[in-house]
C-alpha positions as YAML, in Angstrom:
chain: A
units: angstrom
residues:
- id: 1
  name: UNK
  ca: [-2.57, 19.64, -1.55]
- id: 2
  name: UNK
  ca: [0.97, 21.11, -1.28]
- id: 3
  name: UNK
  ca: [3.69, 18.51, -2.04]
- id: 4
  name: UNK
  ca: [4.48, 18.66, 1.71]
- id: 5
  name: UNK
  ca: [0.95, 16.62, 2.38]
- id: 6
  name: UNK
  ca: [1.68, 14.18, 0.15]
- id: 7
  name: UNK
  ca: [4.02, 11.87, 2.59]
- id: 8
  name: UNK
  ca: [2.24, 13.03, 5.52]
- id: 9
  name: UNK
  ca: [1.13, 9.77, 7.37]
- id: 10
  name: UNK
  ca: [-2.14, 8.99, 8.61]
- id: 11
  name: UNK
  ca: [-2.25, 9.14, 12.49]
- id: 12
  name: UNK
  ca: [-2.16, 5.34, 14.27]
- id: 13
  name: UNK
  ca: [-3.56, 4.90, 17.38]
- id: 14
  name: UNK
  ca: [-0.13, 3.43, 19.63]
- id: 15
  name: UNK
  ca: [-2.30, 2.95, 22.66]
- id: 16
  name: UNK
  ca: [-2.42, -1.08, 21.91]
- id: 17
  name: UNK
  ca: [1.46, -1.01, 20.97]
- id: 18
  name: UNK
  ca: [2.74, 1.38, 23.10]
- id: 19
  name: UNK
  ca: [4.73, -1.65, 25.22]
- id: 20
  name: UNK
  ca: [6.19, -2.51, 21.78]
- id: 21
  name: UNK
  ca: [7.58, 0.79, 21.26]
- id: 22
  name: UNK
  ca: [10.63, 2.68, 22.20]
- id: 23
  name: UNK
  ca: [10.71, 6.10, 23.29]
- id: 24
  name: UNK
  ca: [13.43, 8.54, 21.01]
- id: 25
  name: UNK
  ca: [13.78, 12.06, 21.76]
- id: 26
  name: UNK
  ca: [16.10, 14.41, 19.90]
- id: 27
  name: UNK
  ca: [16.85, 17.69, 18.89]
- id: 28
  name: UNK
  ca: [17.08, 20.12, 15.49]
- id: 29
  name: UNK
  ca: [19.40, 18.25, 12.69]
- id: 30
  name: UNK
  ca: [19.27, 14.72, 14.39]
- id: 31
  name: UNK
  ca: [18.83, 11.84, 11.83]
- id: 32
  name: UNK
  ca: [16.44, 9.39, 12.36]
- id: 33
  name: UNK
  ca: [17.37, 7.56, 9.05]
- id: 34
  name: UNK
  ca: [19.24, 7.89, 6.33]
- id: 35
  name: UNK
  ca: [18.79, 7.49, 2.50]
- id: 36
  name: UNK
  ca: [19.58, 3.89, 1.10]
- id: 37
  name: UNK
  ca: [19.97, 2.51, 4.82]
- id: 38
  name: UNK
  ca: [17.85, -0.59, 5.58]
- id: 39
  name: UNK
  ca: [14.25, -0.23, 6.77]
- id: 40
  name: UNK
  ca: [14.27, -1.84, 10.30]
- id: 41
  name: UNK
  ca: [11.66, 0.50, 11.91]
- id: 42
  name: UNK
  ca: [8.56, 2.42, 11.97]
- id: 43
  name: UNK
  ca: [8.22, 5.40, 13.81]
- id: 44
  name: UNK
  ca: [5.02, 7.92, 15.01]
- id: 45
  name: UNK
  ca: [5.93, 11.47, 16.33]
- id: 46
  name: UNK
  ca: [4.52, 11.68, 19.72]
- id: 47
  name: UNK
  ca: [5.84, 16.06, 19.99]
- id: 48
  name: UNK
  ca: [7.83, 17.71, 17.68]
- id: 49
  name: UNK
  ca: [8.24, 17.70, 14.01]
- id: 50
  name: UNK
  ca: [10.50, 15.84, 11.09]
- id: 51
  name: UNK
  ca: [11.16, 16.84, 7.40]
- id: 52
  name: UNK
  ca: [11.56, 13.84, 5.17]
- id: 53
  name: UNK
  ca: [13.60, 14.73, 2.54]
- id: 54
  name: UNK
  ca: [15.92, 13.45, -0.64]
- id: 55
  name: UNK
  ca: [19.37, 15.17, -1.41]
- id: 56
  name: UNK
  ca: [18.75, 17.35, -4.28]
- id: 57
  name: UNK
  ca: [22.04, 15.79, -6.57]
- id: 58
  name: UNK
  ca: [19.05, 12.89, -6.82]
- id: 59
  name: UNK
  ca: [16.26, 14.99, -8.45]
- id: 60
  name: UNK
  ca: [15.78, 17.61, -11.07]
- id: 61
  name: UNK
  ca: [16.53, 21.38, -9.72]
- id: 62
  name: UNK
  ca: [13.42, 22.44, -9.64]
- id: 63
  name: UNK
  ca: [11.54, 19.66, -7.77]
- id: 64
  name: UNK
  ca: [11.77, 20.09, -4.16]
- id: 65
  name: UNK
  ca: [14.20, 18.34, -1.80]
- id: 66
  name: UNK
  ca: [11.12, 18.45, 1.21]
- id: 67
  name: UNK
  ca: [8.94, 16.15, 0.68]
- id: 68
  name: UNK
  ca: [7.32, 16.08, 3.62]
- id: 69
  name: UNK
  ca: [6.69, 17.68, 7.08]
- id: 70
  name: UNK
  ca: [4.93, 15.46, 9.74]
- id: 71
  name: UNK
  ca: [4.01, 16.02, 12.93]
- id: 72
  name: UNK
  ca: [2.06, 14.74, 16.50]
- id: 73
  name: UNK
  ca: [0.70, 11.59, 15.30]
- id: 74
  name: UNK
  ca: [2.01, 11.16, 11.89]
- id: 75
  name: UNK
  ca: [3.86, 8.06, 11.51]
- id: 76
  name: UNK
  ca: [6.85, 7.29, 8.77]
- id: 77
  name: UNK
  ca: [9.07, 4.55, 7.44]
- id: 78
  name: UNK
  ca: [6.12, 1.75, 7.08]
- id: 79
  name: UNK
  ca: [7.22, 1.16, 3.50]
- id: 80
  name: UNK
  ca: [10.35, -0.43, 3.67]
- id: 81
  name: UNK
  ca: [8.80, -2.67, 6.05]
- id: 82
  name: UNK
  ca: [5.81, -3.60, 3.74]
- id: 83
  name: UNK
  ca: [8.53, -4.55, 0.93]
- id: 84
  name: UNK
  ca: [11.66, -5.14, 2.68]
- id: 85
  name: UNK
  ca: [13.15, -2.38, 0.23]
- id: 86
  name: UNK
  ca: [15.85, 0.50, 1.49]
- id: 87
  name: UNK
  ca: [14.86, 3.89, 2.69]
- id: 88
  name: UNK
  ca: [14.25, 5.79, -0.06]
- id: 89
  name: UNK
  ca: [14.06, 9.45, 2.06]
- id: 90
  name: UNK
  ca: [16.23, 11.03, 5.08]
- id: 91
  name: UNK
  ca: [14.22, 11.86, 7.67]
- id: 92
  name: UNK
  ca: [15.91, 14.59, 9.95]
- id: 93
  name: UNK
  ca: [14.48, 16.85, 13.36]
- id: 94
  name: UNK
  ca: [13.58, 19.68, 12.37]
- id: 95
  name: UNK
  ca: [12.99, 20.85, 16.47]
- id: 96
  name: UNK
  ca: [13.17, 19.10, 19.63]
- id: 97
  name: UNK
  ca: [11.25, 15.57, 18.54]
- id: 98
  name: UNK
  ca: [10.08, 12.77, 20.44]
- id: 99
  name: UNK
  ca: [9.26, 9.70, 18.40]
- id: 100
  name: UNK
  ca: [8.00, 6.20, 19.32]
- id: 101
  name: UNK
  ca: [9.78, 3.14, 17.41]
- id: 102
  name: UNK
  ca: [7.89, 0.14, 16.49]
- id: 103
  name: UNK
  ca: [11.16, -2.20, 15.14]
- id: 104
  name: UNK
  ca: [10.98, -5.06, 12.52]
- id: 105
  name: UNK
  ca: [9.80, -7.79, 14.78]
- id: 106
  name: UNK
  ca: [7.19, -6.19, 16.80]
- id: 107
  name: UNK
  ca: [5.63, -4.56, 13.52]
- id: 108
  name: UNK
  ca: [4.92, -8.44, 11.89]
- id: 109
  name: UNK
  ca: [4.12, -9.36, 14.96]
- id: 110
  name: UNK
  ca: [1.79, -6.61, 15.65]
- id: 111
  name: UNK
  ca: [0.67, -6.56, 11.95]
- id: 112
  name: UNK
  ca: [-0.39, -10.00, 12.08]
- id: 113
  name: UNK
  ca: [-2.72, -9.55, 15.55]
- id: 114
  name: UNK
  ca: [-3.92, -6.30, 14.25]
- id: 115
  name: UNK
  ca: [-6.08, -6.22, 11.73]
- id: 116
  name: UNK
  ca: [-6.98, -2.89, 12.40]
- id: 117
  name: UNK
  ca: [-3.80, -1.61, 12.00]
- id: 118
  name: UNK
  ca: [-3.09, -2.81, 8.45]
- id: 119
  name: UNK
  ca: [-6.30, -1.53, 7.31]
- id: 120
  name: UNK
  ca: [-4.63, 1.93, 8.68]
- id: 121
  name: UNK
  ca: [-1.82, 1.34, 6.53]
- id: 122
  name: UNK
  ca: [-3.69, -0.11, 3.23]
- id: 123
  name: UNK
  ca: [-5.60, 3.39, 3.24]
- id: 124
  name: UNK
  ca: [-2.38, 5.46, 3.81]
- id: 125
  name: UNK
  ca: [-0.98, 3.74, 1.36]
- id: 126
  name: UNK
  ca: [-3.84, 4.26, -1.15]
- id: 127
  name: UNK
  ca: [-4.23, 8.06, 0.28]
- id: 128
  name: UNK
  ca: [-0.95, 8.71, -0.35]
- id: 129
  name: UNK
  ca: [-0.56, 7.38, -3.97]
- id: 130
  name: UNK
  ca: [-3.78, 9.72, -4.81]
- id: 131
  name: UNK
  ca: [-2.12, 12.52, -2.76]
- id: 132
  name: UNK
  ca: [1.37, 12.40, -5.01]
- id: 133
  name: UNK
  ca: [-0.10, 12.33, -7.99]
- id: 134
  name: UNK
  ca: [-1.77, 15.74, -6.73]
- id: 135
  name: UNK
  ca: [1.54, 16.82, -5.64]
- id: 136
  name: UNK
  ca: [2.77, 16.56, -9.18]
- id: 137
  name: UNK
  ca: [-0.27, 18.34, -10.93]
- id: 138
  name: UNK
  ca: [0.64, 21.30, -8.19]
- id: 139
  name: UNK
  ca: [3.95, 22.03, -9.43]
- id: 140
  name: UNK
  ca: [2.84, 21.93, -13.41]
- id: 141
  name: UNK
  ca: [-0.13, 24.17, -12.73]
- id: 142
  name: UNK
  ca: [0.14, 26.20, -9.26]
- id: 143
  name: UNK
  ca: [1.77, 29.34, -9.15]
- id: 144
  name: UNK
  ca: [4.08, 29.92, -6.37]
- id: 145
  name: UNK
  ca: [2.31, 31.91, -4.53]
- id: 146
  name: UNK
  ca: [-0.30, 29.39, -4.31]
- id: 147
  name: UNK
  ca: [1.68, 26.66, -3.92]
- id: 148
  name: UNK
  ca: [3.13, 29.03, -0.29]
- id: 149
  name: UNK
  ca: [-0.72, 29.52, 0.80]
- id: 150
  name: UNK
  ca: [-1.30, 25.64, 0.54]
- id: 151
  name: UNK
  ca: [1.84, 25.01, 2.48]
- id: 152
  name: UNK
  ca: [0.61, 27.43, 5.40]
- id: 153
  name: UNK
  ca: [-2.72, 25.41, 5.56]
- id: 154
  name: UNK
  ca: [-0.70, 22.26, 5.21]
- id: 155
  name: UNK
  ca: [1.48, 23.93, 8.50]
- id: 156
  name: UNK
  ca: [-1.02, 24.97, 9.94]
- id: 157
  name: UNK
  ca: [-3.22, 21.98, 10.27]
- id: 158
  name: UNK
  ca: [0.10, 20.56, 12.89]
- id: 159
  name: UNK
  ca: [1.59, 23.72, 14.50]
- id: 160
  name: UNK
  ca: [-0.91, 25.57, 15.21]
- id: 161
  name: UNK
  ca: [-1.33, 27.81, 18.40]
- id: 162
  name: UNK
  ca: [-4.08, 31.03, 18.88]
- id: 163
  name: UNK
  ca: [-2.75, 34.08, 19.65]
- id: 164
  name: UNK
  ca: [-5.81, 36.19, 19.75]
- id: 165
  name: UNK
  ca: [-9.71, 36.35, 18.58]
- id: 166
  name: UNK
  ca: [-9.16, 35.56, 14.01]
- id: 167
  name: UNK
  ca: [-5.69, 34.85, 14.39]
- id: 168
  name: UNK
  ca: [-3.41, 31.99, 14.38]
- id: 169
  name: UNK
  ca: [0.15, 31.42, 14.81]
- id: 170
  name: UNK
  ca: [1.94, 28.67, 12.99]
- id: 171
  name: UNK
  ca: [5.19, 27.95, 14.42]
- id: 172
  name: UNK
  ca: [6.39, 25.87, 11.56]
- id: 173
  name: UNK
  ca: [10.18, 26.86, 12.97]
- id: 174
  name: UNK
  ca: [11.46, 26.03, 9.43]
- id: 175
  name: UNK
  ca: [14.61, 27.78, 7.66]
- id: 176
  name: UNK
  ca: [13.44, 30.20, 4.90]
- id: 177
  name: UNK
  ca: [15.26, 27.27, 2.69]
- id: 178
  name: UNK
  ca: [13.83, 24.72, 4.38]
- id: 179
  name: UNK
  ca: [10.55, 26.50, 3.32]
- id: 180
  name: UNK
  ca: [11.14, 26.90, 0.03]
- id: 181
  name: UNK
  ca: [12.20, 23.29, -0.65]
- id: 182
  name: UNK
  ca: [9.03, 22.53, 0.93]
- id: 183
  name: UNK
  ca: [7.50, 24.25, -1.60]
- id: 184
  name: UNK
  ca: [9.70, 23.91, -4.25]
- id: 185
  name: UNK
  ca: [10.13, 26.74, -5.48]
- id: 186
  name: UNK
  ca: [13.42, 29.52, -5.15]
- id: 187
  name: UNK
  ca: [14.00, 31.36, -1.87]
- id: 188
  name: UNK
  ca: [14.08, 34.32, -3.60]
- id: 189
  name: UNK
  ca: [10.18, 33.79, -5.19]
- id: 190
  name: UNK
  ca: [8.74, 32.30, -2.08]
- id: 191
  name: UNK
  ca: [9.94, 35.10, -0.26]
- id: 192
  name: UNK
  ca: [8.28, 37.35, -3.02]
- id: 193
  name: UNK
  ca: [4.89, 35.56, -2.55]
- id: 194
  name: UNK
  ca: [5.00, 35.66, 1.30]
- id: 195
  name: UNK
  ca: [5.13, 39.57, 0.57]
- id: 196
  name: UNK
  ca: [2.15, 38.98, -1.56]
- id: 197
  name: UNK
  ca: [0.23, 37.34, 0.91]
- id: 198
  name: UNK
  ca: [1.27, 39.87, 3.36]
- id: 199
  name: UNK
  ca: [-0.11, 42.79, 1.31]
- id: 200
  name: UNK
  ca: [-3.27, 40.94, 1.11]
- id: 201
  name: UNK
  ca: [-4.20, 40.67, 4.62]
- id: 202
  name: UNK
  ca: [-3.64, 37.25, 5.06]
- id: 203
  name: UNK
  ca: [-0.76, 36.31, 7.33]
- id: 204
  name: UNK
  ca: [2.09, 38.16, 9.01]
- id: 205
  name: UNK
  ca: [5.46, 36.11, 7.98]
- id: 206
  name: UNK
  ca: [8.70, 36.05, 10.54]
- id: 207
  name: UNK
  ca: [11.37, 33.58, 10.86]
- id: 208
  name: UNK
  ca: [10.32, 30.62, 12.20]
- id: 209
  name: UNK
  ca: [6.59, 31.23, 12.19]
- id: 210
  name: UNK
  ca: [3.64, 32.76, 10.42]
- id: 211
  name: UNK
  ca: [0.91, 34.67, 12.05]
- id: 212
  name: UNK
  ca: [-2.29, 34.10, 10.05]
- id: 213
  name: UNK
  ca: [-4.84, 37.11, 10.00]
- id: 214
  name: UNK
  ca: [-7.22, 36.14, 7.64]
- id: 215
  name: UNK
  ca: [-7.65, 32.69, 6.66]
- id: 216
  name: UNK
  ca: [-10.36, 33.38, 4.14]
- id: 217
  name: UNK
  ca: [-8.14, 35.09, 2.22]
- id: 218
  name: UNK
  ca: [-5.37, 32.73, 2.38]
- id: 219
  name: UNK
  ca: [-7.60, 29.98, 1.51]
- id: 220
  name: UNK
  ca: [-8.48, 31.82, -1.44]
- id: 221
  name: UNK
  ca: [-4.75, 32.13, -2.70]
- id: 222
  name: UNK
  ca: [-4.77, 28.43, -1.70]
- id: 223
  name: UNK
  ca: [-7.66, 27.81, -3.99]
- id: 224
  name: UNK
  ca: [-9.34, 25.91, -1.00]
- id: 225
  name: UNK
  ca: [-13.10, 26.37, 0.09]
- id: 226
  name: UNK
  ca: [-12.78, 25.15, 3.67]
- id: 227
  name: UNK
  ca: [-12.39, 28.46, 6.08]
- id: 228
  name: UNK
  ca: [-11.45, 27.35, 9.41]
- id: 229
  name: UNK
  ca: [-8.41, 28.27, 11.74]
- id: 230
  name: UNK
  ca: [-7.10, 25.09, 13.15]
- id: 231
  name: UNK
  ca: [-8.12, 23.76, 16.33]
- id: 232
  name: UNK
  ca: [-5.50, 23.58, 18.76]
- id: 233
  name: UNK
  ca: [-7.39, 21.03, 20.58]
- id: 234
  name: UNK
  ca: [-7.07, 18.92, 17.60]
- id: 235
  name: UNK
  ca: [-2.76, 18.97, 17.74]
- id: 236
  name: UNK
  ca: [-2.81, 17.52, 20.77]
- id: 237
  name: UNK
  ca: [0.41, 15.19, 21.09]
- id: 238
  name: UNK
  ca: [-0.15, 11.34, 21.81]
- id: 239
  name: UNK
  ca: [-0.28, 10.98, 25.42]
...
């Protein structure tokens, strides 16, 4: 998996907690949290998309400042609940975003009623310790190109939308640095290895999206076996 998927959070069911849980909407660049501030909340994207991220003065320069991208269903900031710890990421809209906020006191509450909903977060937890240790093996071993086919699939997987019979357009609507941190890799070499997937038939890359043409051969610079173009039923938004 791409660095990207390792944060991404597994998606909770907020039909018993919805009553619990505030409605936020906001556009490109808002903040949702910083890092270091105290961890007072958990959220779940309901539309839209977020990049958690840490400032780049905090890590070497070539690991990459995105850690994550999450979308419709993905929830975030569980941890410094779990171990009354600061935020250790800044999470940021990366488009217009709505999110649902489950605060301190409704989460122990709901925690301790719900034992279905701590199992969810046991396994994310476990999923995404297994997933980051992944992440790292990616960046010793994956060239960049691969590393830019994985994040498609990653993408693609949340943003999904068909355009025509074999083709898929995912409207990722990041920055061409935003998708390279993502990556982590140079602007300059992603951008070389979106030209290489290009010439090879597999996706179509313009600013703010990616039309994919053949996802056989974009799995196979991913290294992946699965071929399937996403489902668009399955990105549906929490109602």
């Amino acid at each position: 998996m791409t660095n990207g998927a390792s944060l991404e959070g597994t998606a909770i069911s907020v039909d018993g907690l919805r009553a619990a849980m505030t409605r936020l909407d906001l556009k490109r660049g808002d903040v949702v949290f910083a890092e270091g501030s105290p961890g007072d909340s958990l959220f779940v994207v309901q539309t839209g998309a977020v990049k958690v991220f840490r400032p780049r003065t905090v890590q070497r320069s070539t690991s990459p400042t995105i850690l994550a991208i999450l979308g419709p269903g993905d929830h975030f900031g569980e941890m410094s609940l779990l171990n009354g710890e600061l935020r250790t990421a800044t999470v940021t809209a990366v488009r217009a975003t709505t999110l649902l906020e489950l605060t301190r006191d409704a989460f122990d509450h709901e925690l301790e009623a719900n034992s279905a909903l701590a199992a969810t977060l046991m396994r994310d937890l476990a999923r995404r310790i297994r997933l980051s240790s992944n992440a790292v093996a990616e960046l010793v071993y994956a060239d960049v190109p691969s590393r830019v086919a994985r994040a498609i699939v990653v993408l693609a997987e949340k943003f999904s939308v068909s355009t025509a019979p074999g083709e898929t357009r995912v409207d990722h609507q990041l920055t061409q640095s935003e998708l390279a941190e993502f990556v982590g890799a140079a602007r300059e070499s992603v951008n070389r290895a979106l030209g290489i997937l290009e010439r090879a038939g597999a996706i179509v890359a313009r600013p703010g999206f990616v039309k994919v043409t053949n996802y056989e051969r974009l799995h196979a610079y991913a290294g992946l076996s699965a071929v399937r173009a996403p489902d668009p039923g399955d990105l549906a938004s929490i109602p």
